[in-house]
N, C-alpha and C positions, 0 to 999 in steps of 0.2 A: 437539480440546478443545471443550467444550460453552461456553456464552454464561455460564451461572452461572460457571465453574473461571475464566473470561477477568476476569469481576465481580469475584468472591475475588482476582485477582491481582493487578487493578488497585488494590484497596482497601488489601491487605496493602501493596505495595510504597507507595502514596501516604502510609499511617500509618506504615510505617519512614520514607518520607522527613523528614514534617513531622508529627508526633505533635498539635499544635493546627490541624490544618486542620479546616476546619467541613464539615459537611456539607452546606452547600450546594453548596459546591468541588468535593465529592466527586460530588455529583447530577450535576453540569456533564461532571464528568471520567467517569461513568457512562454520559450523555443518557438517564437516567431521571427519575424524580419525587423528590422531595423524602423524602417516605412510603418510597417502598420501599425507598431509599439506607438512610436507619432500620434498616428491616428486617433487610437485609442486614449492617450494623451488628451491632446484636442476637445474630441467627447465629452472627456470627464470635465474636463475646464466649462465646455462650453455649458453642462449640464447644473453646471455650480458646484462639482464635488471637489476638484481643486484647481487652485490659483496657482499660475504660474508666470511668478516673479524673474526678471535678469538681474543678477548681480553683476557686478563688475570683475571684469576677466572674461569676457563673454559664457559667462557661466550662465545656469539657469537652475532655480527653484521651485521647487512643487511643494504649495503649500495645500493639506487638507482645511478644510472650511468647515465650519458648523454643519452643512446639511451633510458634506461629504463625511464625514466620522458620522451621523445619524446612515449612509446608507452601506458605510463598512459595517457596521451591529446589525442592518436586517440581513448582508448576505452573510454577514459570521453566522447568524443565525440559519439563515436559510443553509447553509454549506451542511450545519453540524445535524439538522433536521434531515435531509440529504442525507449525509453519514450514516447515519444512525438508522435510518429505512433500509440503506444499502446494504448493512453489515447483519441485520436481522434476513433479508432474504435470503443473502449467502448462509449465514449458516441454516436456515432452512433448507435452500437446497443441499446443501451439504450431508446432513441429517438424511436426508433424503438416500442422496446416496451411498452413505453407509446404513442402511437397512441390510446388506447381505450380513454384519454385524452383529454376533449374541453378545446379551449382557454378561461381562467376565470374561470376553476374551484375551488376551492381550498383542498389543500393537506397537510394533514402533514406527515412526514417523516419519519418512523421507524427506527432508528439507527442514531447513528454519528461518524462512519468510513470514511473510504475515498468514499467506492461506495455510503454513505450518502451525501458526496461532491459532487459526480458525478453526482448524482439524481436531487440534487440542483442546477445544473449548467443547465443539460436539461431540466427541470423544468421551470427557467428562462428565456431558448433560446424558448419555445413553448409557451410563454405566462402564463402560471399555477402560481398560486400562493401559494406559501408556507405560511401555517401559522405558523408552527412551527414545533419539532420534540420530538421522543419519545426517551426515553432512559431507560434503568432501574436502570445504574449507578447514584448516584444525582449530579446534573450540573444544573446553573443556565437560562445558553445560549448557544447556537452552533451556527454558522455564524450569529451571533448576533440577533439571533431569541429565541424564550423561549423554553425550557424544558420538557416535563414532564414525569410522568409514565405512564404505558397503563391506569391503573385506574382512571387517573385526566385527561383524555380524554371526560368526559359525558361534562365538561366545554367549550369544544371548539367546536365551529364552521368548518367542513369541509367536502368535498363531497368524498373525499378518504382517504384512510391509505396504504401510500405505504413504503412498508419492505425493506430497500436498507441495510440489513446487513444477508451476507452469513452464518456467523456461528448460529446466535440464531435466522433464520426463521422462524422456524418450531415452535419452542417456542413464537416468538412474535407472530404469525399468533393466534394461540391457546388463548395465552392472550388477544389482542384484541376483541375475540369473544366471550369471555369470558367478555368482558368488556362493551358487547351488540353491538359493530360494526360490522356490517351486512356481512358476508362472501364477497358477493360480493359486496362490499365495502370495500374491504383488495385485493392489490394489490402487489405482491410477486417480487421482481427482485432479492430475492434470492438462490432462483433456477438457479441454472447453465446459465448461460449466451452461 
């Protein structure tokens, strides 16, 4: 699904939800400009997806239409058809790169994000066992597994430390090793995919 059909779908469903949101709200819910939220505005109306009514108080109403609710259901659709291809590759690639991987090792998980989810899901289709995950936020459980910080890692038992969160890699990688787990013994998936 392209970035416009994602724009259109966000805008359709925000104007079914709340037919007097402003368009600032909308800009917000976009992270575009004020101007081309307008635009896209405009489009839609001119397209026939929605009506847009002034009320009085110089206010203004974004009404969905018949065809526009018909073209929120093919991009719902199209978005979750999208999703759903997208989330099958990654965990293939994922899969992929946990091949250095035997069945029955066990792992705990650095991060609990979604590609922490992801990790965890591959993890369980290849046999691996998760003992638990790291965080540095304090939580008591993630997919109903324990916790902890890199430092209250000397307690656990396990043959890897695998990093499944993109933004503070470089930093957990650091801490772990810093925490005595053995470089190669830290295993990264967040490095670019």
């Amino acid at each position: 699904m392209n970035v416009e059909g994602q724009r259109d779908l966000i805008l359709l469903c925000e104007v079914d939800r709340d037919p007097s949101v402003t368009q600032r709200s909308l800009s917000s819910k976009l992270g575009v400009a004020l101007g081309l939220t307008n635009l896209y505005l405009k489009r839609l109306a001119r397209e026939g997806y929605i009506k847009i009514n002034t009320i009085p108080g110089n206010r203004i109403q974004y009404l969905l239409t018949p065809q526009g609710l018909t073209e929120k259901s093919r991009l719902t659709y199209q978005y979750m058809k999208y999703s759903l291809s997208y989330y099958r590759d990654i965990r293939i690639r994922l899969k992929g790169m946990l091949t250095a991987l035997d069945e029955g090792q066990r792992v705990v998980i650095v991060g609990t994000g979604e590609l922490a989810e992801l990790a965890y899901v591959s993890l369980k289709d290849m046999n691996i066992i998760c003992v638990g995950f790291v965080d540095g936020a304090s939580r008591d459980s993630f997919l109903s597994y324990p916790v902890s910080t890199p430092d209250g890692l000397a307690n656990w038992e396990f043959d890897y430390a695998l990093i499944a969160d993109i933004e503070r890699a470089r930093d957990y990688e650091g801490q772990l090793i810093q925490c005595g787990v053995p470089r190669n013994k830290v295993l990264n998936l967040g490095m670019p995919i």
